[in-house]
N, CA, C and O atoms as a Maestro MAE file, in Angstrom:
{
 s_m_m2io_version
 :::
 2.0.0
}

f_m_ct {
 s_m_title
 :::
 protein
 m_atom[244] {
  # First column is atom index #
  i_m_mmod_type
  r_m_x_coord
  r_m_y_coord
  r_m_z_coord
  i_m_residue_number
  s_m_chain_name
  s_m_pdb_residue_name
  s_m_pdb_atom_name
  i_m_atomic_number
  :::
  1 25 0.843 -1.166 0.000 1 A "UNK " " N  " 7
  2 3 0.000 0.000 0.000 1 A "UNK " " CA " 6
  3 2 0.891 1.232 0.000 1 A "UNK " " C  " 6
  4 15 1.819 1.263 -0.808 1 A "UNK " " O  " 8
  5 25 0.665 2.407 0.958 2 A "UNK " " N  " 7
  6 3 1.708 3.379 0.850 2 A "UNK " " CA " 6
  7 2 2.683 3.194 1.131 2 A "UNK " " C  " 6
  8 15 3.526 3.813 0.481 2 A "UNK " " O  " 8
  9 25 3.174 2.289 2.201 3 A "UNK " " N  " 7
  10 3 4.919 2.051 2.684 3 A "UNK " " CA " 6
  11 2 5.208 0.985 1.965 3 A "UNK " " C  " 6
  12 15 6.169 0.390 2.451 3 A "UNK " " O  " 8
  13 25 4.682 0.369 0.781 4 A "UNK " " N  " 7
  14 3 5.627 -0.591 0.173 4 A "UNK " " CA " 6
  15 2 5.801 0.538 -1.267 4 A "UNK " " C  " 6
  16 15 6.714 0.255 -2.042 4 A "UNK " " O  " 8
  17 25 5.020 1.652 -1.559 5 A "UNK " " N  " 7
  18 3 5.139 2.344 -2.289 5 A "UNK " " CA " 6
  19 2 6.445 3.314 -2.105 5 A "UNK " " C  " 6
  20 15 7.146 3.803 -2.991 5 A "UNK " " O  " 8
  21 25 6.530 3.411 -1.022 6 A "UNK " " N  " 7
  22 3 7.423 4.713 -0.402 6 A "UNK " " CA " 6
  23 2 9.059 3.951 -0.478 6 A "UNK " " C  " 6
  24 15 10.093 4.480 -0.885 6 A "UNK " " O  " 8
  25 25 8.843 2.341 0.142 7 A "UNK " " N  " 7
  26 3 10.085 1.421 -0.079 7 A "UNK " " CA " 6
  27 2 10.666 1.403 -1.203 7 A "UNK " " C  " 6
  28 15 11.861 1.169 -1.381 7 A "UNK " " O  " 8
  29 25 9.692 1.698 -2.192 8 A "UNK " " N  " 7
  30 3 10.045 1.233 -3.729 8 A "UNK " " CA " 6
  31 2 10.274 2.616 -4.488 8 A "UNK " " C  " 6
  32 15 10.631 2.425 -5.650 8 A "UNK " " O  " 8
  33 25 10.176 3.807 -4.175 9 A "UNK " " N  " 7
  34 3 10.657 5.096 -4.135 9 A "UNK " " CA " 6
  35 2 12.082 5.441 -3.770 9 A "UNK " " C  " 6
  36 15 12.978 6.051 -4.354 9 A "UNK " " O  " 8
  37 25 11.959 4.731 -2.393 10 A "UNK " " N  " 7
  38 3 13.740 5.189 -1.906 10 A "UNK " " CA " 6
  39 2 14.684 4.214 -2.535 10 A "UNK " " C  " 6
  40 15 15.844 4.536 -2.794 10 A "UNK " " O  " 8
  41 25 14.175 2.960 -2.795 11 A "UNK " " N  " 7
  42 3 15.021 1.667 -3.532 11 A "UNK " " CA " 6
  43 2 15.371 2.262 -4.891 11 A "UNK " " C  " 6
  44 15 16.478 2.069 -5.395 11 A "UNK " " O  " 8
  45 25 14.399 3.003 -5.494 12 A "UNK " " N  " 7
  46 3 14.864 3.694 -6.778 12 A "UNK " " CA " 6
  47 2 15.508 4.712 -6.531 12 A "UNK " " C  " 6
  48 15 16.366 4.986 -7.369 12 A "UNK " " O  " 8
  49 25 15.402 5.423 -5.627 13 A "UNK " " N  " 7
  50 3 16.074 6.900 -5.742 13 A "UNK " " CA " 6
  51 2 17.925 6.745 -5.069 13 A "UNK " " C  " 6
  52 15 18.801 7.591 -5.246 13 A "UNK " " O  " 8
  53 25 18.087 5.343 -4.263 14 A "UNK " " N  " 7
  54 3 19.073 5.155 -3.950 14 A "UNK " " CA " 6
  55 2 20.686 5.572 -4.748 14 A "UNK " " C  " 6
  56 15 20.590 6.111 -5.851 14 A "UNK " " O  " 8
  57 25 21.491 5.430 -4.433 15 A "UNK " " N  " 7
  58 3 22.615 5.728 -5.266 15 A "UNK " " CA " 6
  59 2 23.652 4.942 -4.922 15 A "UNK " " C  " 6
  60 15 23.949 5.299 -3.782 15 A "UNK " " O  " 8
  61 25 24.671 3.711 -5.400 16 A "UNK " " N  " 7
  62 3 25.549 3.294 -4.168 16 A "UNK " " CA " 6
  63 2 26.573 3.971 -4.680 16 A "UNK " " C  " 6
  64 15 27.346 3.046 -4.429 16 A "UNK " " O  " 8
  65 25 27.322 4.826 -5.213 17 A "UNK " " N  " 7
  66 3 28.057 5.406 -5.119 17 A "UNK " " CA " 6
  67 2 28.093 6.931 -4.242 17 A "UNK " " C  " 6
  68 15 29.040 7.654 -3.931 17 A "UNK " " O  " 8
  69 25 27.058 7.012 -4.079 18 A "UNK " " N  " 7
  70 3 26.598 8.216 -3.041 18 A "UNK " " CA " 6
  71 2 27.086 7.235 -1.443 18 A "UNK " " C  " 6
  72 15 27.808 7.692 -0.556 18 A "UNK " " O  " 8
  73 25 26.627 6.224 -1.449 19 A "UNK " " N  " 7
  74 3 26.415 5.286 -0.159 19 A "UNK " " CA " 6
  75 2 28.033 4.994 0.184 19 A "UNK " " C  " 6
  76 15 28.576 5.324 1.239 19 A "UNK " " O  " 8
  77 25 28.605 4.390 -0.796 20 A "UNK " " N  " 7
  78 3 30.120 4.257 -0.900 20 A "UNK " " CA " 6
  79 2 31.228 5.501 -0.410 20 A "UNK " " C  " 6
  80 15 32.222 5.319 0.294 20 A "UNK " " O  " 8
  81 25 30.768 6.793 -0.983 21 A "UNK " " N  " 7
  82 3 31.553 7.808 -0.875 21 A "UNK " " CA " 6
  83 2 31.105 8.346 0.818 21 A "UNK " " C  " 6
  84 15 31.875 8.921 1.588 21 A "UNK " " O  " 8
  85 25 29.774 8.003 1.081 22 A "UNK " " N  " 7
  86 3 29.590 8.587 2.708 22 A "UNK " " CA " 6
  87 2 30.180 7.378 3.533 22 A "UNK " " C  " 6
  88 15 30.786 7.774 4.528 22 A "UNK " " O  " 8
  89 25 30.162 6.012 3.381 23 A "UNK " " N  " 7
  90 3 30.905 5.396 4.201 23 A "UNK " " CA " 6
  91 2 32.317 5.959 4.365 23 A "UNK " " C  " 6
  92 15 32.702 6.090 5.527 23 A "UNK " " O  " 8
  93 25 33.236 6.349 3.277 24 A "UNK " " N  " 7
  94 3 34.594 6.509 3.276 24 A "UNK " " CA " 6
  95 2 34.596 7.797 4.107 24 A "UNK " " C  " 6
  96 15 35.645 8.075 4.687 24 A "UNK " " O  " 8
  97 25 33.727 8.471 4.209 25 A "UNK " " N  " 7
  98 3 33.889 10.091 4.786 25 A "UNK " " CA " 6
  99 2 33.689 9.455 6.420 25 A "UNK " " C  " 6
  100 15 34.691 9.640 7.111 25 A "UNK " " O  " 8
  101 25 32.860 8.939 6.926 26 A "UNK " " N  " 7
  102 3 33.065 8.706 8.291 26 A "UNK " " CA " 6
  103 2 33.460 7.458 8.822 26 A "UNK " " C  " 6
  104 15 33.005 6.392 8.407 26 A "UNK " " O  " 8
  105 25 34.448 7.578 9.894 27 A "UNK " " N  " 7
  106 3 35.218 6.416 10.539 27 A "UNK " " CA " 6
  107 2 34.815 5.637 11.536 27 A "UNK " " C  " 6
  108 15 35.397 4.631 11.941 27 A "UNK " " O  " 8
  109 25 33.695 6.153 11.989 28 A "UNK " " N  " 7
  110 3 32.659 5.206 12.505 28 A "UNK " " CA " 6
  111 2 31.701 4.281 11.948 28 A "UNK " " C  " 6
  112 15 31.297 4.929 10.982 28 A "UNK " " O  " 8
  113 25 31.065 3.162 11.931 29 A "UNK " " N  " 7
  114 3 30.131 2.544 10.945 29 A "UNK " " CA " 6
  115 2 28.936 3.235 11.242 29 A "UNK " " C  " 6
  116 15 28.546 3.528 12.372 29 A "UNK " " O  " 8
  117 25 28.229 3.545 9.895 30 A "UNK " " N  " 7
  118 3 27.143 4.349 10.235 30 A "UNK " " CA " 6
  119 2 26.077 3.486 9.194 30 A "UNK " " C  " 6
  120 15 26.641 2.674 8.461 30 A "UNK " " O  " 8
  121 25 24.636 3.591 9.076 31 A "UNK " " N  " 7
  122 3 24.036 2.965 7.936 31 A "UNK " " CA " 6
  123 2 23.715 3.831 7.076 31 A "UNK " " C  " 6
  124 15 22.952 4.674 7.547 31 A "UNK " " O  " 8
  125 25 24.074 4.036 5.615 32 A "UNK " " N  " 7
  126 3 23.699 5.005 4.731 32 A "UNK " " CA " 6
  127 2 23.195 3.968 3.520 32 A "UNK " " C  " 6
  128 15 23.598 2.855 3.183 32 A "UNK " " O  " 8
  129 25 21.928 5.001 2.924 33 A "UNK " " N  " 7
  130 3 21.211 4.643 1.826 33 A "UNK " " CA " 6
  131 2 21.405 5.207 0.745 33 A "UNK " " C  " 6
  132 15 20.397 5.123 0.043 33 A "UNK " " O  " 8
  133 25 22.497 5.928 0.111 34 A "UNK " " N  " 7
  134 3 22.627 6.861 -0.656 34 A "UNK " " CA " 6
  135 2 21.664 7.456 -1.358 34 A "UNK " " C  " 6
  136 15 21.438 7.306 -2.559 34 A "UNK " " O  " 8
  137 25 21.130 8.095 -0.643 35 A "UNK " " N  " 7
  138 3 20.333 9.113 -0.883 35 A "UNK " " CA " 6
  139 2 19.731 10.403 -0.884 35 A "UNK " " C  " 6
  140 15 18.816 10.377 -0.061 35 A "UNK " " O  " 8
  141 25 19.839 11.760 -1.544 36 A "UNK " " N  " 7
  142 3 20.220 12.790 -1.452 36 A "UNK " " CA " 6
  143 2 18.967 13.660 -0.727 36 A "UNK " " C  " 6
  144 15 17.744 13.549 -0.807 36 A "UNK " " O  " 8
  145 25 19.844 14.569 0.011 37 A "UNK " " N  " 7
  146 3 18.916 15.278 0.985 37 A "UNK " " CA " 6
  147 2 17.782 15.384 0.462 37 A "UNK " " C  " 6
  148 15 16.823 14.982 1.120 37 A "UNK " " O  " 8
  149 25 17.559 15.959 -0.881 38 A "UNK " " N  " 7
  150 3 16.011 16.788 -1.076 38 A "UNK " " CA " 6
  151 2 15.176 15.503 -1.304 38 A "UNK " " C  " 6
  152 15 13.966 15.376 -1.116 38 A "UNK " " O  " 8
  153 25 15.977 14.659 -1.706 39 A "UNK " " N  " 7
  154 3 15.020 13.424 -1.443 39 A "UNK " " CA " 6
  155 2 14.203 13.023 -0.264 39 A "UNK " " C  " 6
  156 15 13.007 12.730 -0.292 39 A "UNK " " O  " 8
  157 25 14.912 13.040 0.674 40 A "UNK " " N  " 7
  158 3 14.450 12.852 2.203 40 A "UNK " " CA " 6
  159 2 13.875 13.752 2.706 40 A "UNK " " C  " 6
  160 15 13.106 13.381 3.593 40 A "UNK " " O  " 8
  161 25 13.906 14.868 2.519 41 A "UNK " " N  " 7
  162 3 13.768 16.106 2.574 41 A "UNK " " CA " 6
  163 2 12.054 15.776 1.743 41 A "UNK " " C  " 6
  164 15 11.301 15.755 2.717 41 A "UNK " " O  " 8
  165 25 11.353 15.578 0.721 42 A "UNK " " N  " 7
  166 3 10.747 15.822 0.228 42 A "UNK " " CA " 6
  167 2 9.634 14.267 1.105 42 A "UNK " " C  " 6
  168 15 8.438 14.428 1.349 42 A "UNK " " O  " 8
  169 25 10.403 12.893 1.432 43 A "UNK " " N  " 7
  170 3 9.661 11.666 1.964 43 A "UNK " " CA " 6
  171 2 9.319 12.434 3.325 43 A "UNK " " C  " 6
  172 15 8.259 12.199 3.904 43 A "UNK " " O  " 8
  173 25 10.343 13.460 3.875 44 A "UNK " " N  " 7
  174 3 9.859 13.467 5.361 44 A "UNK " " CA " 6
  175 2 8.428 14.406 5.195 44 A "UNK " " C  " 6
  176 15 7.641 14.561 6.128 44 A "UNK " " O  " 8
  177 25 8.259 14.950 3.945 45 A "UNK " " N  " 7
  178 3 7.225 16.188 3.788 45 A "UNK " " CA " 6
  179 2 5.633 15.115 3.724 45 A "UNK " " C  " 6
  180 15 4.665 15.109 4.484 45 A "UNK " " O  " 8
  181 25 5.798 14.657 3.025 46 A "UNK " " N  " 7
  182 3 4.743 13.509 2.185 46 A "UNK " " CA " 6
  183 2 4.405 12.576 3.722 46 A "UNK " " C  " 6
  184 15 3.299 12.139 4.041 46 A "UNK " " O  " 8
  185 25 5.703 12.435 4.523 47 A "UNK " " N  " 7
  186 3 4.927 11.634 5.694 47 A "UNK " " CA " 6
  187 2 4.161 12.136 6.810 47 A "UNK " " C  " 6
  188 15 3.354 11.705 7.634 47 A "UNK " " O  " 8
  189 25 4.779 13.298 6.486 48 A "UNK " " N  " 7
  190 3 4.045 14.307 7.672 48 A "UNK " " CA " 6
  191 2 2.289 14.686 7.692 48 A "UNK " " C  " 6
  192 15 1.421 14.963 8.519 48 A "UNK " " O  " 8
  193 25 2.456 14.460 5.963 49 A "UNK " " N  " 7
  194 3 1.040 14.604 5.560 49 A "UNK " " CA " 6
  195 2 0.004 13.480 5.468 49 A "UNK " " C  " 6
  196 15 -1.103 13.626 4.950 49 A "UNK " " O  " 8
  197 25 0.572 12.056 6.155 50 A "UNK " " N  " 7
  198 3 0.017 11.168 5.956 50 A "UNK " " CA " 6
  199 2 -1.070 11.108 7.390 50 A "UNK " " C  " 6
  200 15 -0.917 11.766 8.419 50 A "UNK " " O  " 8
  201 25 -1.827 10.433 7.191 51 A "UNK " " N  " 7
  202 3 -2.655 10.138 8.595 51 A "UNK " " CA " 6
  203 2 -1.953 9.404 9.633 51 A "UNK " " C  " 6
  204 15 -1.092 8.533 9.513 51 A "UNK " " O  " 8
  205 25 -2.526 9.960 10.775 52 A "UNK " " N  " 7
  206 3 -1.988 9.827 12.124 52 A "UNK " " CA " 6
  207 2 -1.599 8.241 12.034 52 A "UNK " " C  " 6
  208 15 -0.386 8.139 11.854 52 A "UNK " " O  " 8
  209 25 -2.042 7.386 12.081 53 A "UNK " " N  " 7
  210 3 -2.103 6.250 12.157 53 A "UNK " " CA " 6
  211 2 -1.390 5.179 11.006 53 A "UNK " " C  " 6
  212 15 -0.993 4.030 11.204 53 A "UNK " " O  " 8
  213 25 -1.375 5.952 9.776 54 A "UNK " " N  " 7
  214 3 -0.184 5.254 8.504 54 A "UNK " " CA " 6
  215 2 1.215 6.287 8.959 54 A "UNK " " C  " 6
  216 15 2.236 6.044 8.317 54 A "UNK " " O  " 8
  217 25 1.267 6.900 9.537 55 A "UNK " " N  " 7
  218 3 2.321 7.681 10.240 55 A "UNK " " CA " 6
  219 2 3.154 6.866 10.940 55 A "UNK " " C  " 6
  220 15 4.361 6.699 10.768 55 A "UNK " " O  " 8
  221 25 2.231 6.230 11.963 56 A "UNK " " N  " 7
  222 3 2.899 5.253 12.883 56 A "UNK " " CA " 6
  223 2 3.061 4.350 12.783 56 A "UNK " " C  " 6
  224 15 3.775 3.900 13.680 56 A "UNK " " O  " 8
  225 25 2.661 3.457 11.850 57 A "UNK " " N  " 7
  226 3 2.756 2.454 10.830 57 A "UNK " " CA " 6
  227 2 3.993 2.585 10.119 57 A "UNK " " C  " 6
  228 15 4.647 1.545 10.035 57 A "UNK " " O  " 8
  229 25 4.478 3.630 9.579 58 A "UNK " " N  " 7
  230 3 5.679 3.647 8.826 58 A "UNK " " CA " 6
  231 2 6.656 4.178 9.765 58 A "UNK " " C  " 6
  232 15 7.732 4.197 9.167 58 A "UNK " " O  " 8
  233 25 6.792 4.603 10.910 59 A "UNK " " N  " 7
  234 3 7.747 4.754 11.841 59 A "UNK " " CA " 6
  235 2 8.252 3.520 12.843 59 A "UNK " " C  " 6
  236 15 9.339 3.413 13.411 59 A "UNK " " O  " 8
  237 25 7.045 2.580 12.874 60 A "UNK " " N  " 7
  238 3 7.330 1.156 13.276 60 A "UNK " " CA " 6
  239 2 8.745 0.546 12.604 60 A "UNK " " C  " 6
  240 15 9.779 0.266 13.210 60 A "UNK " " O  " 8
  241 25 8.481 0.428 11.201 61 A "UNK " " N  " 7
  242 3 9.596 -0.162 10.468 61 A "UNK " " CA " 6
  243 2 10.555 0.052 10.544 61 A "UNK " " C  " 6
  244 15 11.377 -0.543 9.847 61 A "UNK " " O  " 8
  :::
 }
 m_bond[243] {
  # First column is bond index #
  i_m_from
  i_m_to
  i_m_order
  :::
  1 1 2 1
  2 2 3 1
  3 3 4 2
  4 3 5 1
  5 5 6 1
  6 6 7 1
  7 7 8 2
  8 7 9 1
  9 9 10 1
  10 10 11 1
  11 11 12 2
  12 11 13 1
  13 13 14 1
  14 14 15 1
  15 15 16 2
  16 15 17 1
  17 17 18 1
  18 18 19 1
  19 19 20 2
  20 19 21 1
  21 21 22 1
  22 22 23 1
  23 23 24 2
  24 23 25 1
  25 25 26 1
  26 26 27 1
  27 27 28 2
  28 27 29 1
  29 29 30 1
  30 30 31 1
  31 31 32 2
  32 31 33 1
  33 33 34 1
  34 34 35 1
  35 35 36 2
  36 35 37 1
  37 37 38 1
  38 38 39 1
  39 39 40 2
  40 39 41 1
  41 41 42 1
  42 42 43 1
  43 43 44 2
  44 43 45 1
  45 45 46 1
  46 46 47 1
  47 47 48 2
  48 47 49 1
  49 49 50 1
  50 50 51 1
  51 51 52 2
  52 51 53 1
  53 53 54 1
  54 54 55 1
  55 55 56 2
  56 55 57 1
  57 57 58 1
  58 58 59 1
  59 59 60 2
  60 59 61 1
  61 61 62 1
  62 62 63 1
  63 63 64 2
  64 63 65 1
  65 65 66 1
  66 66 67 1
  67 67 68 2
  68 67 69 1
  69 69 70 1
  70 70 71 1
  71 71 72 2
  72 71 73 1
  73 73 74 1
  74 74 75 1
  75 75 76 2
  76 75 77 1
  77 77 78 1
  78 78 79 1
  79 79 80 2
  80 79 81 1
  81 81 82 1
  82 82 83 1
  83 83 84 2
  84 83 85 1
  85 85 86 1
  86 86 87 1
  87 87 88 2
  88 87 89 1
  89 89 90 1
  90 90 91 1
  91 91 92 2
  92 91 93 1
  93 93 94 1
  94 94 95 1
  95 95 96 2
  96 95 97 1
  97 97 98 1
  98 98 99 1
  99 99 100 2
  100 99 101 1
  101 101 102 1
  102 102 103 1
  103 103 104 2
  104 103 105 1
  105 105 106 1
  106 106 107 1
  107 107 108 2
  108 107 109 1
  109 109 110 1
  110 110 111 1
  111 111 112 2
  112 111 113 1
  113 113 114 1
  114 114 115 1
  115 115 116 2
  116 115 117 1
  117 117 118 1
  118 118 119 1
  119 119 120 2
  120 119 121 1
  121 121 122 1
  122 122 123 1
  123 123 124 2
  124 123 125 1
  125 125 126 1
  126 126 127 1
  127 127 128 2
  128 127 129 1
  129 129 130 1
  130 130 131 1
  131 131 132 2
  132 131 133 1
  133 133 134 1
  134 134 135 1
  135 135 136 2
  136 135 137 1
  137 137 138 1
  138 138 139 1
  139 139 140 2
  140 139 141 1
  141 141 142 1
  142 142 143 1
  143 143 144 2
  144 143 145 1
  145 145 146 1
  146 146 147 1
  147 147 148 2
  148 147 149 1
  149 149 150 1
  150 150 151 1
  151 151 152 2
  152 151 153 1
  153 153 154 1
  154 154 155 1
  155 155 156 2
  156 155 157 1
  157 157 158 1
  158 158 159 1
  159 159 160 2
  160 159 161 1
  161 161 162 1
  162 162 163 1
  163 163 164 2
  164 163 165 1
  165 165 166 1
  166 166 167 1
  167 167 168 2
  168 167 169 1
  169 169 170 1
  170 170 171 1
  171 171 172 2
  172 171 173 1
  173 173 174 1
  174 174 175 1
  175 175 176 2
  176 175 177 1
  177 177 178 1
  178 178 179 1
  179 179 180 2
  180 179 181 1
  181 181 182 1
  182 182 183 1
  183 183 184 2
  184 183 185 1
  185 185 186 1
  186 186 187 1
  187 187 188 2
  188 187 189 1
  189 189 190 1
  190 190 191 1
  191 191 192 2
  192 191 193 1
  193 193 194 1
  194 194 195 1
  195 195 196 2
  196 195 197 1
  197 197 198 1
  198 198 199 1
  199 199 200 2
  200 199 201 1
  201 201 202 1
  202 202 203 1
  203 203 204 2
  204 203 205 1
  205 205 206 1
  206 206 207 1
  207 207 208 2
  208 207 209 1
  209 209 210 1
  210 210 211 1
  211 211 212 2
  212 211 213 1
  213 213 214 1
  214 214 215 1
  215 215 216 2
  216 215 217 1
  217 217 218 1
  218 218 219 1
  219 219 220 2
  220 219 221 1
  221 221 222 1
  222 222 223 1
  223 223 224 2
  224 223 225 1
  225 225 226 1
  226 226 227 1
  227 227 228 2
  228 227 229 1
  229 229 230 1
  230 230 231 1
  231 231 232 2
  232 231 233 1
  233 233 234 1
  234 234 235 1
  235 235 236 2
  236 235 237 1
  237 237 238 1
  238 238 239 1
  239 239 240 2
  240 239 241 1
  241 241 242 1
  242 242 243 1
  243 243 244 2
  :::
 }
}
């Protein structure tokens, strides 16, 4: 439904050379999806606008 829609959004919008180049920048292990701010920037907008309850549904995961 919407969060397998939203999965399949960031799976496309991913980059692993974006993902590759932020691992090498920090020396701690961190988890990166290579994926560029306005991207996230634009999922965090779209979730905000979702209903209370598919909200918390996709913050579960």
């Amino acid at each position: 439904m919407i969060l397998s829609k939203v999965r399949r959004e960031l799976s496309a919008a991913s980059d692993e050379g974006k993902r590759q180049a932020g691992l090498r920048y920090f020396r701690e292990e961190v988890n990166l999806y290579g994926i560029s701010a306005s991207t996230r920037t634009a999922l965090r907008y779209a979730i905000e606008k979702m209903p209370q309850d598919l909200r918390m549904k996709a913050m579960e995961r």
